[in-house]
C-alpha positions in Angstrom: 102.6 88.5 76.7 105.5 90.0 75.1 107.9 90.8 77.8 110.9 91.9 75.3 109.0 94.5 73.8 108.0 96.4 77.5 111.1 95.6 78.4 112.4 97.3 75.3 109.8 100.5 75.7 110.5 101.2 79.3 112.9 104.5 79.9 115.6 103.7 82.6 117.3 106.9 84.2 120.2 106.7 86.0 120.1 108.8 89.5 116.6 110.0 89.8 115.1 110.8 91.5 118.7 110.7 93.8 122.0 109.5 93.0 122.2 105.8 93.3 118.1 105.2 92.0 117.8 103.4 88.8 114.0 104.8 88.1 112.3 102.7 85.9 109.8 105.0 83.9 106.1 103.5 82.6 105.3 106.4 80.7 107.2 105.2 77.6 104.8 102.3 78.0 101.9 104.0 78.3 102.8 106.4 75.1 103.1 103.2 73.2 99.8 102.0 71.9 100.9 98.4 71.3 102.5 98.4 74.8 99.5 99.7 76.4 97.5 96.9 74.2 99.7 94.5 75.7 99.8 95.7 79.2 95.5 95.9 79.1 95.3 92.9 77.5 97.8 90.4 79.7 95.6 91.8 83.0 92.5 91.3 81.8 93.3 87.9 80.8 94.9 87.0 84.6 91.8 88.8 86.3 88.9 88.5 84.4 87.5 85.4 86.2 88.1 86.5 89.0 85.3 88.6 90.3 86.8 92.0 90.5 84.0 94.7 91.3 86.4 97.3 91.7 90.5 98.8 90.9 91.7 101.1 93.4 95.1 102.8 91.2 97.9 104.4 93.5 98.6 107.9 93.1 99.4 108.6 90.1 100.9 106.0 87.7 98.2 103.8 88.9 95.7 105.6 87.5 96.8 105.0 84.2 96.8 101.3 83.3 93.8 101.2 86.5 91.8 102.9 84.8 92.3 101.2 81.4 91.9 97.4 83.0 89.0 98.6 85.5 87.0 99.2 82.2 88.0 96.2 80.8 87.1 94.3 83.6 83.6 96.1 84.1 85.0 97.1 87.1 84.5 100.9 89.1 88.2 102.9 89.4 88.9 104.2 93.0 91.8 106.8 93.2 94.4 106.2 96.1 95.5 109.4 96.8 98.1 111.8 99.0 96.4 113.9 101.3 94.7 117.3 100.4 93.5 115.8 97.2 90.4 114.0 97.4 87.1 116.0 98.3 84.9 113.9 100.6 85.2 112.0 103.8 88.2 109.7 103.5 89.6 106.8 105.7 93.9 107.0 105.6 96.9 104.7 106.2 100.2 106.1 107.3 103.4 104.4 106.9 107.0 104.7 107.0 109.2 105.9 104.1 113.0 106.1 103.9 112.9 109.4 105.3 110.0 110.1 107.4 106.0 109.0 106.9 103.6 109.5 104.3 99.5 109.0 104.0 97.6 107.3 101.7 93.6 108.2 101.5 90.4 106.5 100.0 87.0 108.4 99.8 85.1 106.9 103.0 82.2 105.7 100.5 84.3 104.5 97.7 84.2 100.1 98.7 82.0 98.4 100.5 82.0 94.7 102.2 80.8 92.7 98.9 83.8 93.8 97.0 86.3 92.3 95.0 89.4 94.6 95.1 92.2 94.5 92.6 95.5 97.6 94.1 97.3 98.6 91.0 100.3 100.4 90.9 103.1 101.0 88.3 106.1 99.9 90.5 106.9 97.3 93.7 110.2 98.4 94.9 110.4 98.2 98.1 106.8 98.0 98.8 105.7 100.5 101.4 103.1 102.4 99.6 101.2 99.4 98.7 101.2 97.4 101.6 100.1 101.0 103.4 97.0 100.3 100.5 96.5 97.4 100.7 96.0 97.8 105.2 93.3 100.5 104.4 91.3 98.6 101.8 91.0 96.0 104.3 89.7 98.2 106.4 86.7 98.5 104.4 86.2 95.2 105.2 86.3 94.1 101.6 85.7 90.2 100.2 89.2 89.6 98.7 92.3 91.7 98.1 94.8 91.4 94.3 97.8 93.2 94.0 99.4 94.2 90.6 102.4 96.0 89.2 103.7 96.4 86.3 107.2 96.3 87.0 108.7 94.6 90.1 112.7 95.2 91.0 113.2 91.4 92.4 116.2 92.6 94.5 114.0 95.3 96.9 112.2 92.1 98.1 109.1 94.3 98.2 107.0 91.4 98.0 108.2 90.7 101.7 106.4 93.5 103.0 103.6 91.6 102.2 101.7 89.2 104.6 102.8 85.6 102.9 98.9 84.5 101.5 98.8 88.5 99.8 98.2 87.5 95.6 100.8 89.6 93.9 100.9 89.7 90.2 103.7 91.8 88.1 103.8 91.8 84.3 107.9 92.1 84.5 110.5 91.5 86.5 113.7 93.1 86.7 117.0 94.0 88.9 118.1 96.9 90.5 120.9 97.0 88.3 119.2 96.1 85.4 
C-alpha cells in the first residue's frame, strides 16, 4: 500500500469540530481516485480470504469505502445508523460519549447467525462508537467479528476499548499531533 500518498491526500483542520481537535478528514481520500484505488484495493487484499458475508459501515463515512469493499468482497452493505434514520424494526446499542450518550441502530433483519461480519468506519480515536458496534452486531449472534479503519490516532488508545482477542485493522496510523 502506499501510505505516503493517503497520508499526503488526507485534509487535517486544526480546531474542529472544537478548539483543541485535530480532525483528520477522509473525504480528500475518497475524492481521489487513485486513493480510493488504493484504499479498495489494500482491504480487499487483507479480507478477501476471510469469509466475510457481510460490511456493516458506521454512519456516515463508513458508508463510503463500506460500500466500495463490501462489493469487492461479494459481500451485502448494512448501514449503522443514529436514530430516526433507518425504517424497519432495529436492535440499538447506547454508549457513552464525552458529553452525554448516543445510539447506534441496525435493522433487526439485517445479520443473521451464519455471518461473517467485517465494522468499517473512517476513524478510531477514541473508540466509543465502534466498540458500541461492534456490542450490537454480537448481538445478532454473528460467526466472527473484523474491525477496520482507515485512519487510527495511536495516542487515543482507542484500540483499548476493545476486548484484547477484537481483530482490528487500520490502513494508517497517525498522532494526535500529527
Amino acid at each position: 500500500m502506499n501510505t505516503e500518498k493517503l497520508l499526503a491526500n488526507v485534509r487535517i483542520i486544526p480546531d474542529f469540530p472544537i478548539k483543541g481537535i485535530l480532525f483528520y478528514d477522509v473525504t480528500t481520500l475518497f475524492k481521489n481516485a487513485e486513493c480510493l484505488k488504493i484504499m479498495t484495493d489494500d482491504l480487499y487484499d487483507y479480507y478477501k480470504h476471510k469469509g466475510i458475508t457481510k460490511v456493516v459501515g458506521i454512519e456516515s463515512r463508513g458508508f463510503v469505502l463500506g460500500g466500495a469493499i463490501a462489493e469487492r468482497l461479494g459481500a451485502g452493505l448494512i448501514m449503522a445508523r443514529k436514530p430516526g434514520k433507518l425504517p424497519a424494526d432495529v436492535l440499538e446499542e447506547t454508549y457513552d460519549k464525552e458529553y452525554g450518550t448516543d445510539t447506534i441502530q441496525i435493522h433487526r433483519d439485517a445479520l443473521k447467525g451464519t455471518d461473517i461480519v467485517l465494522l468499517h468506519d473512517d476513524l478510531l480515536a477514541t473508540g466509543g462508537t465502534m466498540a458500541a458496534a461492534e456490542r450490537l452486531v454480537k448481538k445478532f449472534g454473528v460467526k466472527k467479528i473484523y474491525v477496520n479503519f482507515i485512519i487510527e490516532i495511536k495516542d487515543l488508545k482507542g484500540r483499548d476499548v476493545f476486548p484484547k482477542d477484537t481483530d482490528i485493522y487500520t490502513l494508517l496510523s497517525v498522532s494526535e499531533h500529527h
